[in-house]
C-alpha positions as CSV (number, residue, x, y, z in Angstrom):
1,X,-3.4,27.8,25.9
2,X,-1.6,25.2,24.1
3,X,-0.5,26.2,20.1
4,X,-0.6,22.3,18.8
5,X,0.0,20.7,15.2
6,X,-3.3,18.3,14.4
7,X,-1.4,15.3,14.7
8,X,-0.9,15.8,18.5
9,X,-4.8,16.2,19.0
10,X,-4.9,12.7,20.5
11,X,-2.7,14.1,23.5
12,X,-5.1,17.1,24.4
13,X,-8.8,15.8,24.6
14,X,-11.4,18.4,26.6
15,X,-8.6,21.3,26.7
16,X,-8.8,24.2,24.6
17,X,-5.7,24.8,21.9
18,X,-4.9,26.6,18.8
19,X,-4.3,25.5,15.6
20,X,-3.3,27.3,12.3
21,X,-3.7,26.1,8.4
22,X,-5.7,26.1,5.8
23,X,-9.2,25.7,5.2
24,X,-9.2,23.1,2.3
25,X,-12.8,22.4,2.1
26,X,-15.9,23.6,3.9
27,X,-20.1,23.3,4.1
28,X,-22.6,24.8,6.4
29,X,-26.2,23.8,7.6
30,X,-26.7,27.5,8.2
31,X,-26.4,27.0,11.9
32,X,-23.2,25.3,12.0
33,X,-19.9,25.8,9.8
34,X,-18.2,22.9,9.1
35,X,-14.4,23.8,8.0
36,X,-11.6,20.7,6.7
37,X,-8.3,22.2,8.2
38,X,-5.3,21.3,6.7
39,X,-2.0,22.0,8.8
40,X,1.2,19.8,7.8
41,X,0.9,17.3,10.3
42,X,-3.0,16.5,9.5
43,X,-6.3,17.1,9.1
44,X,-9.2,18.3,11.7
45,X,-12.6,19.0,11.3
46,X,-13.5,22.3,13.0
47,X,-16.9,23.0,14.3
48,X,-18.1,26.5,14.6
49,X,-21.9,26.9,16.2
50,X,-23.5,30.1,15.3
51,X,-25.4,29.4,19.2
52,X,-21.9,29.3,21.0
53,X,-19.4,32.2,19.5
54,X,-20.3,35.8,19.2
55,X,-21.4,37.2,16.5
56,X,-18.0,38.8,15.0
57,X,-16.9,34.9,14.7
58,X,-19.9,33.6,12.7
59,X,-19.4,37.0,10.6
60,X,-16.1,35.6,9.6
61,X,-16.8,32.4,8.7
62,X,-19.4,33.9,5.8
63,X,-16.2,35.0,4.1
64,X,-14.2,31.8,4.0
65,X,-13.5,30.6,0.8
66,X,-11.0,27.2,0.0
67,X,-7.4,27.5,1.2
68,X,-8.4,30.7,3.0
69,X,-5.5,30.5,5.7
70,X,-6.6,30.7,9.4
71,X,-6.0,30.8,13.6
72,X,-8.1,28.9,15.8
73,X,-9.3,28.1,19.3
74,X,-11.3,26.0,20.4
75,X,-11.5,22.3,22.5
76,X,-10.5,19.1,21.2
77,X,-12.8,16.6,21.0
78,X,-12.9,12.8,19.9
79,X,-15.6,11.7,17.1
80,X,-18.0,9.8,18.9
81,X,-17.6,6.7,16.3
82,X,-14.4,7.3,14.7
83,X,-10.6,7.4,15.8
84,X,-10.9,11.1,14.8
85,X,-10.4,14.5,16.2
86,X,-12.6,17.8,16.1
87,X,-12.5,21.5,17.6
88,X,-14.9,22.9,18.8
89,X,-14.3,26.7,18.1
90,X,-14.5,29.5,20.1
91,X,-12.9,31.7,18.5
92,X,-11.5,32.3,14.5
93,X,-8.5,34.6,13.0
94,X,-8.7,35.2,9.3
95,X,-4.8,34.9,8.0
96,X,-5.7,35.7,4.2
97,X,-8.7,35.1,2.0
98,X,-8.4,33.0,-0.7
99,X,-9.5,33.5,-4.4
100,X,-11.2,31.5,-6.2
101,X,-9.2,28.3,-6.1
102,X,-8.6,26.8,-9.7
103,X,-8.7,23.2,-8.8
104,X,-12.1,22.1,-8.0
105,X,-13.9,19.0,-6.8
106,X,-14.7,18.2,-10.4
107,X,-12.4,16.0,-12.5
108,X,-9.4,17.4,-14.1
109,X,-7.3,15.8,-16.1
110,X,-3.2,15.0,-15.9
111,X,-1.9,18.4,-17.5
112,X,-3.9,21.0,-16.0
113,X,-2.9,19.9,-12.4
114,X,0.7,19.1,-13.9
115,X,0.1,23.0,-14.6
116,X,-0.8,23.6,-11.1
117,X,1.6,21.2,-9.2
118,X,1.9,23.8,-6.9
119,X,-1.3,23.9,-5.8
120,X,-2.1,20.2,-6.8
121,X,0.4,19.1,-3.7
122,X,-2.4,20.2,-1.5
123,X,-4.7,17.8,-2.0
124,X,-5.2,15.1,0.4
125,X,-3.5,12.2,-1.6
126,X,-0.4,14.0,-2.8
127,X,-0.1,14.7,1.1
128,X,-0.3,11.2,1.9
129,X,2.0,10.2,-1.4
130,X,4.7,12.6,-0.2
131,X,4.3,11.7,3.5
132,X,5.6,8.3,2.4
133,X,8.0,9.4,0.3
134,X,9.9,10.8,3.4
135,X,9.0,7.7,5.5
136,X,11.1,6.0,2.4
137,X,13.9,7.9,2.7
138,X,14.2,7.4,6.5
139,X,13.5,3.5,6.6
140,X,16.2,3.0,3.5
141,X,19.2,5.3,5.2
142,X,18.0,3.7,8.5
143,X,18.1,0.3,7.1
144,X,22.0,1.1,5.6
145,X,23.0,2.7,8.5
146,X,22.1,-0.3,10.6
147,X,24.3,-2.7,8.7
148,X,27.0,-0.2,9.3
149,X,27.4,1.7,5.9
150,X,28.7,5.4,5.6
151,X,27.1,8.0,3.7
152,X,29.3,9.4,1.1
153,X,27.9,12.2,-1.2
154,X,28.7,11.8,-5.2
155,X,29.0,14.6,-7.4
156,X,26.8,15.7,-9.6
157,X,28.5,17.1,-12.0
158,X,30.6,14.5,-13.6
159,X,33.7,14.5,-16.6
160,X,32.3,11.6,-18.2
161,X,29.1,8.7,-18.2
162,X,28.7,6.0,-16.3
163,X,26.8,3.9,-18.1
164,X,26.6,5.0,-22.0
165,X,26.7,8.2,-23.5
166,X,23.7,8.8,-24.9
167,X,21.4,9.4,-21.7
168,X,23.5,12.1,-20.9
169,X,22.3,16.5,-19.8
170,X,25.5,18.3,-20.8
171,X,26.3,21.5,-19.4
172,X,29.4,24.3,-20.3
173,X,31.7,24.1,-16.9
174,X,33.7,27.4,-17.0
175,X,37.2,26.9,-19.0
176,X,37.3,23.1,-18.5
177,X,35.1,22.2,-21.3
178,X,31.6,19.9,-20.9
179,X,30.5,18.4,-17.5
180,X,27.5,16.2,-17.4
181,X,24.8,15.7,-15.3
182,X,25.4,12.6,-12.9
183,X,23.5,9.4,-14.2
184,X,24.8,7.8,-10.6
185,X,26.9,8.2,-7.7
186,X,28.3,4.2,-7.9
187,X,31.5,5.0,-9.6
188,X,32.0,7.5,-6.8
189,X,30.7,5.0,-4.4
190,X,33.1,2.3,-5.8
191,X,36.2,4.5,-4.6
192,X,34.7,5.6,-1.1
193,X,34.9,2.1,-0.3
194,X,38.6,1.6,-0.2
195,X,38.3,3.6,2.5
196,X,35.4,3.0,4.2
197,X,34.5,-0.7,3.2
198,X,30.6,-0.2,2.9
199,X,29.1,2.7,1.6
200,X,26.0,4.4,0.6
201,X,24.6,7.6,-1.7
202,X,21.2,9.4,-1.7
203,X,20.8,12.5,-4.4
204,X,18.9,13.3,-7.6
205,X,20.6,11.9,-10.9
206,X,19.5,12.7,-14.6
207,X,18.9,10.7,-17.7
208,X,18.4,12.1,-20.7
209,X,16.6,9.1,-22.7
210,X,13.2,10.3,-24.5
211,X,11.3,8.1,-22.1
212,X,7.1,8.6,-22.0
213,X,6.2,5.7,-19.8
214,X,5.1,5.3,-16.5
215,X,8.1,4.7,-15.3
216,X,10.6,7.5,-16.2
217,X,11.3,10.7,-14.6
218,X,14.3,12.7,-16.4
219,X,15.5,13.9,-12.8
220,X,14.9,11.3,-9.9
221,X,16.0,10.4,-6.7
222,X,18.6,7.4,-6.4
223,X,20.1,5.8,-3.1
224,X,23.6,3.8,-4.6
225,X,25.0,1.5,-2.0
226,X,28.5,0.1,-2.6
227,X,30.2,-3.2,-0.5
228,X,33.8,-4.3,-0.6
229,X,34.4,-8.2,-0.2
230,X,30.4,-8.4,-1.3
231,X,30.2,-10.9,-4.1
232,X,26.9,-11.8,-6.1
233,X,24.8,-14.3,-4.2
234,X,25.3,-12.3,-1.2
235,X,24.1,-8.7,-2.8
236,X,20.6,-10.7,-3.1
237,X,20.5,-11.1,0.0
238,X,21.5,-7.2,0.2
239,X,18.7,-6.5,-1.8
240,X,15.7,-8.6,-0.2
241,X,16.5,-7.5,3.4
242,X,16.4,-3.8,2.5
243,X,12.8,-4.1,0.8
244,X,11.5,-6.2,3.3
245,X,12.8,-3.4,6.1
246,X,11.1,-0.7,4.2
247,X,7.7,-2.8,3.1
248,X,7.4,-3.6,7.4
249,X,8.2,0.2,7.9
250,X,5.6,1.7,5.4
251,X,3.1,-0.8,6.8
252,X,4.2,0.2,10.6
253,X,4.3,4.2,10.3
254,X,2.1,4.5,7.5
255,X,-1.3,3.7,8.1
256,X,-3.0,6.8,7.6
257,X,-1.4,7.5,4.5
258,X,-2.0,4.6,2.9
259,X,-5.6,4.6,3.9
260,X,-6.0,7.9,2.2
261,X,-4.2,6.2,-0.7
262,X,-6.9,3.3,-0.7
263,X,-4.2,1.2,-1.1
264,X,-4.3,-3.0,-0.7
265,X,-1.7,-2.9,2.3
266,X,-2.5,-7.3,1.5
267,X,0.0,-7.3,-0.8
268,X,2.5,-5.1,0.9
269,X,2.2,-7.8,4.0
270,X,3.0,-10.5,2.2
271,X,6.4,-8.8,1.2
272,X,9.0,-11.2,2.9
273,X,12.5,-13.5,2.3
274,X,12.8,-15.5,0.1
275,X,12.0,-13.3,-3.3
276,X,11.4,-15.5,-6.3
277,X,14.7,-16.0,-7.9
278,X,15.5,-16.5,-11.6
279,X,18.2,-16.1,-14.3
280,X,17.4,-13.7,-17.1
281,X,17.3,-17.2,-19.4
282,X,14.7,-18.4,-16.9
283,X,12.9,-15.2,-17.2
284,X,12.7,-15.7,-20.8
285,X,11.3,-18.9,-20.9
286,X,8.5,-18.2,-18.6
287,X,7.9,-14.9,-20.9
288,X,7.5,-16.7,-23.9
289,X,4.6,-18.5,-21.9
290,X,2.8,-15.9,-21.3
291,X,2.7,-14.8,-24.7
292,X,5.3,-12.2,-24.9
293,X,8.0,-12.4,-28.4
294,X,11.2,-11.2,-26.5
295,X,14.2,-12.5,-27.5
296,X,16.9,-14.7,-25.7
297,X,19.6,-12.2,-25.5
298,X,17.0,-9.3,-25.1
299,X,16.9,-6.4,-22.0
300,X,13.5,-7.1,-20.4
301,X,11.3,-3.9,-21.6
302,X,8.5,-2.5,-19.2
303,X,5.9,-4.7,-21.2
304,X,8.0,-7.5,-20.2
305,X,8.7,-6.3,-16.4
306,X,4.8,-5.9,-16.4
307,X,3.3,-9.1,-17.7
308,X,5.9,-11.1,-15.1
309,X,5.1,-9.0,-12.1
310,X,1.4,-9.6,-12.1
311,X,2.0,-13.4,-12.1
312,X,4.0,-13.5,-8.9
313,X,3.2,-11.6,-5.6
314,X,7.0,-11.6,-4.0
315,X,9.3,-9.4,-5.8
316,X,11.6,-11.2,-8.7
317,X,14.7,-11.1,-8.6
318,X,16.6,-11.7,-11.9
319,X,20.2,-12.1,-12.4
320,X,22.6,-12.9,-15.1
321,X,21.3,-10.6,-18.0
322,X,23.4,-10.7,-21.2
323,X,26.3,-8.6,-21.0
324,X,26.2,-7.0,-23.8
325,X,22.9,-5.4,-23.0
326,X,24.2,-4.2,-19.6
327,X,27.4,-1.6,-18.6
328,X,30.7,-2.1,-19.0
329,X,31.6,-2.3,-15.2
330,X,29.5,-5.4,-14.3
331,X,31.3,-8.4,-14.0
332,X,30.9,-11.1,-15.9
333,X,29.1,-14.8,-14.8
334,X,32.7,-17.3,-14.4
335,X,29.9,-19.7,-15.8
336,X,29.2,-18.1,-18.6
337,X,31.6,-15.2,-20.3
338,X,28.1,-14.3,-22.0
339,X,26.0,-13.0,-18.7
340,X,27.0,-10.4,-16.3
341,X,26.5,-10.9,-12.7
342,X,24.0,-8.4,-12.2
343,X,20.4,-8.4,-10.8
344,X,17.2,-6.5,-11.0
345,X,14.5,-6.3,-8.5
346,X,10.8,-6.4,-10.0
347,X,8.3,-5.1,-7.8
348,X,4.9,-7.4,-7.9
349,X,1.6,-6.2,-9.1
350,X,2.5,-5.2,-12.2
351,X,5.2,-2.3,-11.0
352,X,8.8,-3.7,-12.3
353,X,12.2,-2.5,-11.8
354,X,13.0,-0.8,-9.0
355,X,16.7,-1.8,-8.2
356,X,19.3,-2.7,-10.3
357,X,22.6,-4.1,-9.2
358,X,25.7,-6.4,-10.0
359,X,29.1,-7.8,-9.0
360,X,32.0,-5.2,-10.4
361,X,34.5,-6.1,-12.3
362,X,37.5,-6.2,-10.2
363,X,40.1,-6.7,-12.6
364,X,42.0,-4.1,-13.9
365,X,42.9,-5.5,-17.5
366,X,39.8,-7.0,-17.8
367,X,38.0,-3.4,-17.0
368,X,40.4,-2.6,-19.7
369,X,39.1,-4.5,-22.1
370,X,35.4,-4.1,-21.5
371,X,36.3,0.1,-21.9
372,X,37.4,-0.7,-25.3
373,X,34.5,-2.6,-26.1
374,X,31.9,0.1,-25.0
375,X,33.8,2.9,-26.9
376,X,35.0,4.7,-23.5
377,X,37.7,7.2,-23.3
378,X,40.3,5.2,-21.4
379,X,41.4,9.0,-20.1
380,X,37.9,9.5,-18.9
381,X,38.2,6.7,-16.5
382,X,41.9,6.3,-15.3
383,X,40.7,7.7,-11.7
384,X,38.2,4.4,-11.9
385,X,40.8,2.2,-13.4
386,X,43.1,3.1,-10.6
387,X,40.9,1.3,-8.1
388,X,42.1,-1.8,-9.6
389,X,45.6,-1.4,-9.4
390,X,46.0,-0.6,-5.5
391,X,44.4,-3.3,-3.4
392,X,41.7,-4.0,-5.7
393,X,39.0,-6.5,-3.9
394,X,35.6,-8.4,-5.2
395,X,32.9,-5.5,-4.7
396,X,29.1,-5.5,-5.3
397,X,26.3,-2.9,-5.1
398,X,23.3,-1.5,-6.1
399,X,20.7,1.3,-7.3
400,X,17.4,1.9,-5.6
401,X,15.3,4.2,-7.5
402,X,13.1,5.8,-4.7
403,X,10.2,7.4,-7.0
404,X,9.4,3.7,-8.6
405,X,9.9,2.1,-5.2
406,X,7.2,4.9,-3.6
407,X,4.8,4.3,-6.5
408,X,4.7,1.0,-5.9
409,X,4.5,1.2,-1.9
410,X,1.6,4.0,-2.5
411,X,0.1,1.8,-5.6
412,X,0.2,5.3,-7.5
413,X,0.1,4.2,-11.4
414,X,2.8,7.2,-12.4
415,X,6.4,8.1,-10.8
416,X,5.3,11.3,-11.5
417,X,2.7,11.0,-8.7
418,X,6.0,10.4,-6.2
419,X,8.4,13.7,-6.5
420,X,7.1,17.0,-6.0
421,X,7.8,18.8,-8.7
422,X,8.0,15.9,-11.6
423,X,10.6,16.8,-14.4
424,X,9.8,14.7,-17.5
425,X,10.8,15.0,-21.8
426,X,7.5,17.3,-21.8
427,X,7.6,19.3,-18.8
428,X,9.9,21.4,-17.3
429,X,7.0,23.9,-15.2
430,X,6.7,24.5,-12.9
């Protein structure tokens, strides 16, 4: 007898298995047990007939309570009007029985299953929402490691910011003074590729800004990509191909999971090149429009990235920000000594950022400069400075933030919905 996950259930119709989880929900019509199992891979309806097991089995199912963990055997058999899979069981092992289970079919609201996270990952959704989160992961270092870019793994314990000083988790490192939690792997990234030409990181990062909105975690997940010889127009391109790769992939290997989700796959199909393109000043203009009172040299805030989104249903791509509201790395528009070629990706339907890139400054007196202007310890960042002075080339890249692309793949209204255990200005539990 076969030991099977759920998912393979297709593959062993009118043969008789076994299959271990949890029993996540359950009913009876007092001559049948209906039990929800939950294993990992899926979920199975399993169908226990008091007429047709003995009566040690039907004794056993009395005492199940929810996420009670158990064995079965039994036959698999298709739903007679669904694509769905049930086993008929023949025979029941009680692993452990549950207590009373705190989280219950009645609402509940954000903080208590914040509180229970650990327990609040069971339910179905949260399954599905974490399901794609991996299927994320793969398409995006699939996608890179198509084009021919090398993983490289940043630090994350860094001597110094990389974009401001403010957003930063300091830590005592030993007898060497303070080390900070890394903000991003792209300086890191920025000297990998003097060796390797294309390049690409994938780890958490930490920002300390007293952030409540939708939008923020204070630990997330970030994939940094880094090009040499990649100028601006072409780290668009970058950009749109890599969305649309993982849009097609959630869509292809996803189904299930976004059908749990109740997620609108329409808009996610209409995901394709080109994006809408527009400079930050174009941005503006159409803002005012629509009512909103930024100003012409201001960073686009998540009211902003909001009201814009819902009026397009292509992701935005918006370049040449001010440059005084963006780092001191990002290169400046030959155009324009007042914009920065950079970019950031808005997702549609209301979602906003979720990639932010730009040209770096390649020259090294120039770089110089721009450290003096942001208030940097030159002494901090002679290791980054030195890329500029032995075979410095035009370079562009990137940060993808993989919770806010998730939520917006899943349609989940929170990040905090797309990490496991979500670490925000309130919560540190569990």
């Amino acid at each position: 007898m076969n030991k099977i996950a759920i998912a393979q259930a297709a593959d062993f119709i009118d043969q008789k298995v076994k299959i271990q989880g949890w029993v996540y929900n359950l009913r009876s019509s007092g001559s049948i047990y209906f039990l929800q199992i939950r294993d990992g891979s899926g979920f199975m309806q399993a169908i226990i007939s008091k007429s047709n097991v003995e009566s040690g089995v039907w004794k056993k199912c009395e005492k199940i309570t929810q996420e009670s963990s158990v064995k079965l055997q039994g036959k698999i058999s298709k739903h007679p009007k669904k694509e769905e899979y049930e086993l008929q069981v023949s025979e029941l092992e009680i692993i452990q029985i549950a207590e009373e289970y705190p989280i219950s079919k009645k609402e509940h609201g954000p903080d208590f299953l914040l509180d229970n996270r650990h327990l609040w990952l069971r339910s179905n959704k949260q399954w599905a929402i974490m399901k794609v989160r991996y299927q994320v992961f793969l398409a995006l270092t699939n996608f890179f490691d198509q084009k021919g870019y090398t993983r490289v793994d940043a630090p994350i314990f860094t001597p110094s910011a990389c974009e401001g000083t403010t957003t930063l988790f300091g830590v005592d490192y030993f007898d060497l003074g303070k080390a900070y939690l890394s903000q991003s792997g792209q300086l890191y990234s920025e000297a990998a590729i003097r060796s390797l030409g294309k390049v690409y990181d994938f780890g958490p990062v930490f920002r300390a800004e007293k952030s409540k909105t939708r939008r923020h975690l204070t630990e997330f997940w970030m994939l940094d990509y880094e090009e040499a010889f990649l100028e601006h127009q072409d780290n668009l391109e970058v950009i749109e191909d890599c969305l649309v790769y993982v849009a097609e992939h959630i869509l292809n290997n996803c189904q299930k999971e976004l059908e749990i989700l109740e997620r609108d796959t329409g808009p996610l199909k209409k995901i394709k090149k080109p994006f809408i393109r527009m400079s930050h000043q174009e941005a503006v203009e159409k803002l005012h429009q629509l009512g909103s009172n930024i100003k012409a040299d201001d960073d686009l805030g998540g009211d902003d990235e909001t009201i814009l989104t819902k009026e397009f249903d292509q992701p935005i791509l918006i370049d040449k920000y001010p440059a005084k509201v963006k780092a001191f790395y990002m290169k400046r528009d030959p155009q324009d000594e007042s914009r920065a070629l950079c970019v950031d990706c808005l997702a549609p339907e209301g979602y906003g950022e979720i990639v932010g890139g730009s040209q770096r400054e390649d020259d090294y007196q120039i770089l110089l400069k721009r450290l003096k202007e942001h208030k940097l310890a030159k002494k901090d960042f002679d290791w980054y400075l030195d890329l500029r002075k032995y075979g410095s080339v035009p370079s562009s890249g990137a940060g993808i933030g993989l919770e806010r692309l998730v939520g917006w793949l899943c349609g989940t209204h929170h990040v905090r919905e797309t990490i496991p255990f979500p670490r925000m200005i309130t919560r540190l539990r569990p």
